[in-house]
C-alpha positions in Angstrom: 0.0 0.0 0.0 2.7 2.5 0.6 4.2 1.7 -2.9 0.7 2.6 -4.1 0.2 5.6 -2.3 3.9 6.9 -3.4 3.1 6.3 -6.8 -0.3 8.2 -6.2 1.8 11.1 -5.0 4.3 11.2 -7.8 1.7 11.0 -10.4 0.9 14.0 -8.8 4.2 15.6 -9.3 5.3 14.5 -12.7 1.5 15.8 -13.8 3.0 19.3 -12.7 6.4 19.3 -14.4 4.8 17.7 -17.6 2.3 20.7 -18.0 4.4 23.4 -16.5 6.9 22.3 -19.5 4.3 22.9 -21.9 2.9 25.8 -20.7 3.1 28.4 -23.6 1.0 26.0 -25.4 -2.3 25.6 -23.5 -4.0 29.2 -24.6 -6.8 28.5 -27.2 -7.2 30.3 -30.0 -10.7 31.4 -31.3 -12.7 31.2 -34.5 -15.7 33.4 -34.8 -18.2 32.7 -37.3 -21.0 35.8 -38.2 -23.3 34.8 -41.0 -24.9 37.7 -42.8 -28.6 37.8 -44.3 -27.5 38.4 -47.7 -24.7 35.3 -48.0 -21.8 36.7 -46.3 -19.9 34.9 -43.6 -17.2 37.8 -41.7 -14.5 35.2 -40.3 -12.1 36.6 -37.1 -9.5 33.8 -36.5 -7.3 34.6 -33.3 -4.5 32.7 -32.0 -1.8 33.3 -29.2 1.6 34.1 -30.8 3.9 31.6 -28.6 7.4 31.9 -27.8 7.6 34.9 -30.4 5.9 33.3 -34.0 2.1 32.1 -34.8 0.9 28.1 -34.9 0.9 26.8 -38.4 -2.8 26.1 -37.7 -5.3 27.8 -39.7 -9.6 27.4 -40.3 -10.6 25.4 -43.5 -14.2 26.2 -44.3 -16.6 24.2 -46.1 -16.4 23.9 -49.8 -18.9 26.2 -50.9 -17.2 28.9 -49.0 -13.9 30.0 -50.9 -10.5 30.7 -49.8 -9.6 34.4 -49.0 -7.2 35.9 -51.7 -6.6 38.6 -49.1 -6.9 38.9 -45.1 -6.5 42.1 -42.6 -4.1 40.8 -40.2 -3.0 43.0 -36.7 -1.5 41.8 -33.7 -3.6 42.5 -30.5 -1.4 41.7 -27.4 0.1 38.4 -27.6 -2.4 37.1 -30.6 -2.6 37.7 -34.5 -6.1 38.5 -35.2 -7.4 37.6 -39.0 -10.5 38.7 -40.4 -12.1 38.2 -44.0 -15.1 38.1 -45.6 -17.0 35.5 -47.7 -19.8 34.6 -49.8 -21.5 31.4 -48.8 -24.1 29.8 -47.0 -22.7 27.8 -43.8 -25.6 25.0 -44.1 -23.7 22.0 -45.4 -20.1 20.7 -44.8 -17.3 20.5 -42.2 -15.3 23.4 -40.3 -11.9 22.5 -39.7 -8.7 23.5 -38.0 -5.8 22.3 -40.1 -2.9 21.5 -37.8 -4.5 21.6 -34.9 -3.7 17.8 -34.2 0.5 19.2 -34.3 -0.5 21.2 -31.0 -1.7 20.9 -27.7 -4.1 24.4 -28.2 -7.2 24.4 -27.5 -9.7 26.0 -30.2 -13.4 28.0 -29.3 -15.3 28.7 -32.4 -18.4 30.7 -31.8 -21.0 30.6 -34.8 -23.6 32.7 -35.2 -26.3 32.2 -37.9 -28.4 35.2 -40.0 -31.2 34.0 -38.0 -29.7 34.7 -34.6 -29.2 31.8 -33.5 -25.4 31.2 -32.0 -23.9 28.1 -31.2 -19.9 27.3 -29.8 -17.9 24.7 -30.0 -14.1 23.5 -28.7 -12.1 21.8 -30.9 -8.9 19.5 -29.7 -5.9 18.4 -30.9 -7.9 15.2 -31.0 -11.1 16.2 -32.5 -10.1 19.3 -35.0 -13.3 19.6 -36.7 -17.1 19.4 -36.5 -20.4 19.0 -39.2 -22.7 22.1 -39.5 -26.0 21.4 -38.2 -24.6 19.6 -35.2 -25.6 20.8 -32.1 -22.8 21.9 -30.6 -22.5 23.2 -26.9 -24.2 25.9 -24.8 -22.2 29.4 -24.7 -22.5 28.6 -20.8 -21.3 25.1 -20.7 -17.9 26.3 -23.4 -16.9 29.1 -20.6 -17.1 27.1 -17.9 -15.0 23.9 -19.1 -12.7 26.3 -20.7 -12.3 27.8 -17.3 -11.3 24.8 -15.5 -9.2 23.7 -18.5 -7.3 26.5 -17.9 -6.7 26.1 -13.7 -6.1 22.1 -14.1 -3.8 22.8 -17.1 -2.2 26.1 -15.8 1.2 25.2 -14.5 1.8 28.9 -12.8 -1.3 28.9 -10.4 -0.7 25.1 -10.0 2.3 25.8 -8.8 1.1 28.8 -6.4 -1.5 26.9 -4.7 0.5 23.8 -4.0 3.1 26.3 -2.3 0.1 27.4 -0.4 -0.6 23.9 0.6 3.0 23.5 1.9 2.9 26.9 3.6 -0.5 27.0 5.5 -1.9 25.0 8.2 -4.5 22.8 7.8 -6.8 24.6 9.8 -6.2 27.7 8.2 -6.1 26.4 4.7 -10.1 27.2 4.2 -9.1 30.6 4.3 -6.3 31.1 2.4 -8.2 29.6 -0.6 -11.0 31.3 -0.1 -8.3 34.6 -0.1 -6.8 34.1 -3.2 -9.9 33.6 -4.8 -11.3 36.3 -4.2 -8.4 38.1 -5.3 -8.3 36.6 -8.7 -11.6 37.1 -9.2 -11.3 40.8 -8.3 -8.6 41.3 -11.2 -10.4 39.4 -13.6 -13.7 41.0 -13.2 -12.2 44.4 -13.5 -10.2 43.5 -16.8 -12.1 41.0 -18.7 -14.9 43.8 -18.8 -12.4 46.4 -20.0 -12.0 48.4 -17.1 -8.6 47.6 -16.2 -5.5 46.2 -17.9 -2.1 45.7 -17.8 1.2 44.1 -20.3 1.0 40.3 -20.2 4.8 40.2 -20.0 5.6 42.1 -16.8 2.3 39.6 -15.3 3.8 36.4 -16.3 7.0 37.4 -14.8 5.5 38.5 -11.6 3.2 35.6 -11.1 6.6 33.3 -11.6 8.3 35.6 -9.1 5.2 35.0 -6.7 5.9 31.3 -7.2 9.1 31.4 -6.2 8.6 33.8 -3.6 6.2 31.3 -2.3 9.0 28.3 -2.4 11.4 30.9 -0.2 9.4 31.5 2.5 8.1 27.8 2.8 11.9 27.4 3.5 12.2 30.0 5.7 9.1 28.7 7.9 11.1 25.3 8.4 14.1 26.9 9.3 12.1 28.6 12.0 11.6 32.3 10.8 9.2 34.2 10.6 7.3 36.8 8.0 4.4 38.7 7.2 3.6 36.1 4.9 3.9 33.2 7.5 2.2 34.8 10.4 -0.7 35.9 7.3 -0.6 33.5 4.5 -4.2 34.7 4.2 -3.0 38.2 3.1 0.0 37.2 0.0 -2.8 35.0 -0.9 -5.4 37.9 -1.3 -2.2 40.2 -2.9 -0.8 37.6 -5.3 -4.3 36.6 -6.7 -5.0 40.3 -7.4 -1.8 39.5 -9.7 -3.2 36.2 -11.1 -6.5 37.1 -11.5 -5.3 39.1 -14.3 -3.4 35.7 -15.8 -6.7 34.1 -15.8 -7.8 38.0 -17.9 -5.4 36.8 -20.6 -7.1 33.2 -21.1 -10.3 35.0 -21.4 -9.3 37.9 -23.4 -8.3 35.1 -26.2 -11.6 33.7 -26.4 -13.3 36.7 -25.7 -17.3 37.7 -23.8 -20.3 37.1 -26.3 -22.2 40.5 -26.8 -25.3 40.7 -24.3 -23.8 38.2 -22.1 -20.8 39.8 -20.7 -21.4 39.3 -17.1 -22.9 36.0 -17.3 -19.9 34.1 -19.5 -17.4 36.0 -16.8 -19.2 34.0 -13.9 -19.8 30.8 -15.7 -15.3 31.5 -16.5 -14.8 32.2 -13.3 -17.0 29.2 -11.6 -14.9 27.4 -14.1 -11.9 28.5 -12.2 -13.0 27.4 -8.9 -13.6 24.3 -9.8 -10.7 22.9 -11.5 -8.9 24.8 -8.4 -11.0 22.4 -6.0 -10.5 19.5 -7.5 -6.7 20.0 -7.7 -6.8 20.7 -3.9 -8.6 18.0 -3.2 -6.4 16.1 -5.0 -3.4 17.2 -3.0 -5.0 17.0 0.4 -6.0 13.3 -0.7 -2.6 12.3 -1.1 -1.3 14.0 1.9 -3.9 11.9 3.8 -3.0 8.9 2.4 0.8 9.3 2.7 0.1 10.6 6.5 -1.6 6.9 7.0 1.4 5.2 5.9 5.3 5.1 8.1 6.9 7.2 5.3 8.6 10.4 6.1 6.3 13.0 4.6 8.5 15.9 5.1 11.5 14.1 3.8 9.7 12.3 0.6 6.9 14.6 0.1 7.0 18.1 0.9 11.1 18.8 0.3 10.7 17.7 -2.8 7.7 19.5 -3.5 9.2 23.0 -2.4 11.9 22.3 -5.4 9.4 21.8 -7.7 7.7 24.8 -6.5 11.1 26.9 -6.0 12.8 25.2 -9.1 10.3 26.0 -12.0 9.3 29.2 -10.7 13.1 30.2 -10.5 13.5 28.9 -14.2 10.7 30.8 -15.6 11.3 33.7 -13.7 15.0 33.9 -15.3 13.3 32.8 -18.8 11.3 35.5 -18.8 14.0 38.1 -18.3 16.3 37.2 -20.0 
């Protein structure tokens, strides 16, 4: 059984390092489909631009809808944004996203009929293409499995709740999660709806900086010291969710709010959120229990080598993203 529950544990661990070394390539991209009463389709295709260049990915539309001689092309942030026009009828055929299976991107195509009727859909790696006249998913349902997609696949905030989990009592823990939710959700709130913004680079770095700020004082608790942020974990978490509320902005930005529905996709993104957040603690804390039942040091097998995880990667992108 102890085997077992090591192996649990490490699962745990090498599930980190594997997405964390991956992590430039889990924002989606977004195809948005408008059809027009008189036969036109207007086509916006965003994707993120990673590590400095564009996915070869690109949408493949039905047959009756010709290819684009010309596209306006701008870069918005940290994504190339395409739009065209063309004349055809979306009522037969297959949208694809060509490449898509060379990548581990996510894709959200929102379509939206002459009639008014809209429907969304998320294309993988796996399955990069879908028949018109298929259902499709509910606007509601896409935001909120795109939002826990992005915690359970988001090495960074991974990373800064599991040095959470090493910092904080048990019998606080309650609310120190409960802090740096609410501080996330604060910041992205304020900047999904426009009010608010700030450069995604200078964020990335200073929600790796958090991370390994995190690792340091974890140390620092075990070697006896003591700090504003070990007396009150509950106030860096409030303070460095403000700062990765506004990481979980940039997921959302890529995809971007429906019109009319602003508010309500924001929730159903940010529920989203809080759920893949709860299942990853719960995940933690199950292993913890299960290691605690068993005669193996935890400190010496579990939580050391979790703090260099922690201190390791965060160190490493923090110096990555300077340099």
């Amino acid at each position: 059984m102890t085997i077992i529950r090591l192996s649990f544990l490490w699962a745990l661990f090498i599930w980190l390092c594997g997405i964390s070394a991956n992590a430039h390539e889990i924002r989606p991209a977004a195809l948005e489909l408008t059809e027009q009463s008189g036969g036109t389709v207007t086509v916006v295709w965003k994707q993120p631009i990673l590590s400095g260049r564009k996915l070869k990915m690109r949408p493949v539309l039905p047959d009756q809808c010709p290819a684009p001689e010309t596209t306006r092309q701008l870069i918005s942030g940290d994504a190339i944004v395409e739009r065209w026009q063309v004349s055809c009828q979306l009522d037969k055929g297959r949208i694809m996203i060509e490449g898509l299976d060379r990548t581990l991107t996510d894709v959200f195509v929102r379509l939206s009929t002459a009639d008014g009727e809209e429907t969304t859909h998320i294309l993988r790696p796996a399955s990069a293409s879908f028949a018109l006249g298929d259902p499709g998913g509910s606007p509601a349902r896409a935001y909120l499995q795109i939002g826990a997609e992005h915690m359970l696949f988001g090495w960074d905030h991974l990373l800064f709740v599991l040095g959470l989990l090493l910092l904080t009592p048990v019998r606080k823990l309650l609310w120190v999660i409960t802090a740096f939710t609410l501080g996330h959700s604060i910041t992205l709130a304020i900047t999904a709806l426009g009010l608010f913004s700030l450069p995604s680079k200078p964020v990335e770095l200073l929600i790796a900086l958090s991370i390994f700020f995190l690792a340091v004082e974890v140390v620092r608790k075990w070697a006896g010291k003591t700090s504003l942020t070990i007396r009150r974990p509950w106030l860096i978490a409030l303070g460095f969710g403000l700062l990765h509320g506004l990481g979980f902005a940039g997921a959302l930005a890529d995809i971007g709010l429906p019109k009319g529905q602003e508010i309500w996709a924001l929730l159903l993104f940010n529920l989203g959120v809080e759920i893949g957040q709860i299942l990853f603690v719960s995940a933690i804390l199950a292993a913890l229990w299960l290691i605690g039942r068993s005669p193996v040091d935890r400190r010496k097998w579990v939580e050391i080598p979790a703090v260099y995880l922690v201190g390791g990667l965060g160190a490493f992108y923090t110096l990555s993203r300077i340099l």
